[in-house]
N, C-alpha and C positions, 0 to 999 in steps of 0.2 A: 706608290709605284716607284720601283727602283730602275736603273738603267745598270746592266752587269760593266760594259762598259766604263759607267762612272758609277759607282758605288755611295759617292756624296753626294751624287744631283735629286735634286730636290722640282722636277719637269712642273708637277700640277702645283706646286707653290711657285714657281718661278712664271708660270703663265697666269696665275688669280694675282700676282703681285704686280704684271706685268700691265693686264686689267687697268687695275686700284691706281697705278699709275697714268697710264692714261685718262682715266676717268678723272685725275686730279688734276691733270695738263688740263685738259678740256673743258673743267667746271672754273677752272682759272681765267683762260681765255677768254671765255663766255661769260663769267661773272664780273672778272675786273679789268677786262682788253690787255692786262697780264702775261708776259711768257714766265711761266713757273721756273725760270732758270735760277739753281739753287745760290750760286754766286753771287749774281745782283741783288736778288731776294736779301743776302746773307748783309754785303754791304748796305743794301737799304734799311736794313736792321740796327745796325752800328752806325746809322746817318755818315757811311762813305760815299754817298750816292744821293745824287735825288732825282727824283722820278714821282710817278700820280700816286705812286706805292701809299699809303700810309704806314708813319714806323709801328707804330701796332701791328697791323695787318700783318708787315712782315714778322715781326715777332712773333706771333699768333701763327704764321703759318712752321716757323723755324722750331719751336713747341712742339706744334702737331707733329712734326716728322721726328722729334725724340720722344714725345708719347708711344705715336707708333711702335715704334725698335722695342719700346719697354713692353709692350702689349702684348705684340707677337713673342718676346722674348719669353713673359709668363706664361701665355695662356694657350698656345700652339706649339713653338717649340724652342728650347734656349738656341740662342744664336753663338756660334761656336767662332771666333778671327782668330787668326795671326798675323801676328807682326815681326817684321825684323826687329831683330836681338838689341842694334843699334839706335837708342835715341836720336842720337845725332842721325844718323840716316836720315828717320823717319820726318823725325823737325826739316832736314835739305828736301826732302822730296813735297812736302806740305810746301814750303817756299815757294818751289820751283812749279808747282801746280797754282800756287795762289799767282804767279806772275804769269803763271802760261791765260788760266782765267782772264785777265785782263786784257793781254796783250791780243788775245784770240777774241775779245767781244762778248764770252758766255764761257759757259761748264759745258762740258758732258749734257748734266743733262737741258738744258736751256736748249743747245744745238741738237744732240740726240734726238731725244725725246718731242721737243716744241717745235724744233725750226725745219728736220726731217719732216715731221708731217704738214707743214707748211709747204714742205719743196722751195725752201729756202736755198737757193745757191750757195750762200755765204755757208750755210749749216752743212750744206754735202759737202762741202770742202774742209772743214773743220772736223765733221766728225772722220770722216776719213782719216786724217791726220791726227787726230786721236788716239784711232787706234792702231796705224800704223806705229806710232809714236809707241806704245802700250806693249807692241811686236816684239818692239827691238828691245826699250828696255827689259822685258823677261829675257830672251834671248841672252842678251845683255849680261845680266844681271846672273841668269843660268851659268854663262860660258864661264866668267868669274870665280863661280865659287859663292857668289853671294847671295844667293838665291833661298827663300824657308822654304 
């Protein structure tokens, strides 16, 4: 199913992925009283963090989600990214996202995803901010010239 409008949108994988997502939040929750936010996860991995996590577990789950990419990549359909031109960019924007993580409590998806369907206050405020944040830098980044 194509949309004429967007030509790259991909609706009925973007909604089974959307699913497979949820169903991961949820069996998280439910299996290890866990918010599947991919950050903490990531520091609990690298023992920056401690928590009931075990470092396995997080590593086990941080696996799974690069097995995944691989999976879909072969066996559904190659996953196609761009990236800006500039390393250096990309390395300041990695930075500036690992310190927003912190400073904000969670990721994207920890807030998005876990703390959204909690009706988390802290998480309606964060994601919003998100992606308002998300707004401007294309915008941003568009008006510039800087833009792929």
């Amino acid at each position: 199913m194509t949309l004429p409008e967007f030509p790259d949108a991909m609706p009925l994988e973007g909604f089974v992925g959307g699913i497979l997502i949820g169903l991961a939040a949820a069996l998280m929750l439910l299996g290890s009283g866990r918010i599947a936010g991919i950050s903490g996860i990531a520091a609990r991995a690298f023992s920056l963090s401690k928590s009931n996590l075990p470092v396995s577990a997080a590593w086990i789950f941080l696996i799974g989600l690069l097995l995944g990419a691989f999976l879909i990549h072969t066996f559904v359909a190659p996953v196609h990214s761009t990236f800006p031109r500039s390393t250096a960019l990309l390395a300041a924007g990695g930075l500036i996202v690992g310190f927003g993580t912190r400073m904000g409590g969670g990721c994207t998806s920890g807030h998005g995803v876990c703390g959204m369907s909690r009706l988390s206050p802290r998480s309606l405020f964060a994601t919003t901010a998100f992606i308002a944040s998300g707004m401007i830098t294309v915008a941003l980044t568009n008006m510039f010239g800087w833009g792929w």
